[in-house]
C-alpha positions in Angstrom: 77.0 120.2 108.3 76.0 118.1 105.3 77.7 115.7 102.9 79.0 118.4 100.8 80.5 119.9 103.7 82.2 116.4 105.1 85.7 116.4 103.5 85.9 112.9 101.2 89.0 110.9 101.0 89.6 107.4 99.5 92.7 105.1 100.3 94.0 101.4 101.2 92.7 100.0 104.7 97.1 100.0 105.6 98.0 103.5 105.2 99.2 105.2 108.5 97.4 108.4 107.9 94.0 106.5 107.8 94.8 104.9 111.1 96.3 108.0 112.7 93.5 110.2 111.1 91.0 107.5 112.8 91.9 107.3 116.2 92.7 110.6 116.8 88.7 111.4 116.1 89.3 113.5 113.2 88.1 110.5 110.6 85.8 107.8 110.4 86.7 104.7 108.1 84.3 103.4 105.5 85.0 100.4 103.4 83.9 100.2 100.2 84.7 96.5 99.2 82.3 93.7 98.7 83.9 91.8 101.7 84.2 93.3 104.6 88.0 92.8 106.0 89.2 90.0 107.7 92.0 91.2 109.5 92.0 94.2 111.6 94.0 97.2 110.7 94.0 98.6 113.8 91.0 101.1 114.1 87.5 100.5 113.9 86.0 100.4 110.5 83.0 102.8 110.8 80.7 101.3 108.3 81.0 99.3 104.8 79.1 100.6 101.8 79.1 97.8 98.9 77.1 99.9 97.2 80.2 101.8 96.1 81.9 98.5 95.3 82.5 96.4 92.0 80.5 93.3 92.0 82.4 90.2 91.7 81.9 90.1 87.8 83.3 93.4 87.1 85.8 93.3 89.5 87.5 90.2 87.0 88.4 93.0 84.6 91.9 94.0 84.1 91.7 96.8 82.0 91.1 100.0 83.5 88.8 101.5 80.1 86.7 98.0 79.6 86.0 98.3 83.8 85.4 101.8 83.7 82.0 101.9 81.5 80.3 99.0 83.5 81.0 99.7 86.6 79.6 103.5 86.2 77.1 101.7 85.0 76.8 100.3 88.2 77.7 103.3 90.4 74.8 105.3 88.8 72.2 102.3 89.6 73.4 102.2 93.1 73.7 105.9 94.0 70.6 106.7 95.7 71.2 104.4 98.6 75.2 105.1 98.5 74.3 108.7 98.8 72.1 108.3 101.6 74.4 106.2 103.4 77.3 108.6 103.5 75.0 111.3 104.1 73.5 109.4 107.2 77.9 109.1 108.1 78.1 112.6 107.5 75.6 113.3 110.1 76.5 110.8 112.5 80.1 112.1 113.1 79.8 115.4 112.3 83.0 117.4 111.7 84.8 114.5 110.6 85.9 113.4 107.3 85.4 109.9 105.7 87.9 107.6 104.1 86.7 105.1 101.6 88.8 102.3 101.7 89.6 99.2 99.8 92.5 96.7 99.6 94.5 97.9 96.5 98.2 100.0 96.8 98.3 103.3 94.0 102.0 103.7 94.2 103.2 102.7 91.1 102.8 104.8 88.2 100.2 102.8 86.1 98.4 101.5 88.9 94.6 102.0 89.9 91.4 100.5 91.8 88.0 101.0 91.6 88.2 103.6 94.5 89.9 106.5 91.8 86.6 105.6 89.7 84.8 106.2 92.7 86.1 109.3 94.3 85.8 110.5 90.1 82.1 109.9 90.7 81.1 111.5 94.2 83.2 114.2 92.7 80.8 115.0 89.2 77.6 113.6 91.9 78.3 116.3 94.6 80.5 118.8 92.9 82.8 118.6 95.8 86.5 116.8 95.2 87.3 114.0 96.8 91.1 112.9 96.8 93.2 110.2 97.3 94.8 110.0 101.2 97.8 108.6 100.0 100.1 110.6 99.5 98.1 114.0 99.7 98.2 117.3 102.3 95.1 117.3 104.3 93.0 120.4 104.8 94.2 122.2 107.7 91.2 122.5 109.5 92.2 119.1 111.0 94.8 118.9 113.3 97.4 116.1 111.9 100.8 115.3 113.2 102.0 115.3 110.3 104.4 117.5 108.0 104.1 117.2 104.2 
């Protein structure tokens, strides 16, 4: 099973599903911020890939549009070894999906965070789509308590 067959989620380090998802075994955690967290949230944190995060001069920007074109920028220079890090995940814990995690809530209409920008660019890189936890049915090949 490679990284294009490891189901790809993003969401915030709080959100139940990614702690339910994680220790039942069916997950593995991944931040993607350029500080790893300070509290815990519960469940172990599998790995941090900063590689996938803004750095702190981009992260300053407000606007979604004047972030978007430097920090794809930034995504595209940093790639390679972002790629090869989830792939090395992928193999690691096989038959589990990853969550990319970061801080920011997506609730509110109007709302966003660099990890939409990110799961937009694993998606065009790997041709395989990558969606946001919150909020969203998960494949039913993993068995969830849940009901949607």
């Amino acid at each position: 099973m490679g990284l294009r067959d490891t189901p790809i989620y993003t969401g915030p380090f709080w959100h139940s599903r990614v702690k339910d998802l994680v220790l039942k075994g069916d997950a593995i955690a991944v931040a993607i911020t350029l500080y790893y967290p300070r509290r815990s949230y519960g469940y172990p944190i599998a790995a941090q890939i900063t590689g996938l995060a803004p750095n702190k001069y981009i992260f300053n920007i407000e606007d979604k549009e004047q972030f978007r074109t430097p920090f794809r920028y930034l995504l595209h220079q940093r790639w390679p070894l972002a790629k090869d890090r989830l792939e090395k995940l992928s193999e690691a814990h096989p038959g589990k999906a990853i969550i990319l995690l970061c801080y920011d809530p997506l609730g509110q209409p109007g709302q966003w965070c660099h990890r939409q920008l990110v799961a937009e660019f694993i998606t065009e890189q790997l041709g395989v789509p990558v969606k946001e936890i919150n909020g969203q049915r998960i494949p039913i090949q993993f068995s969830l308590p849940y009901k949607d």
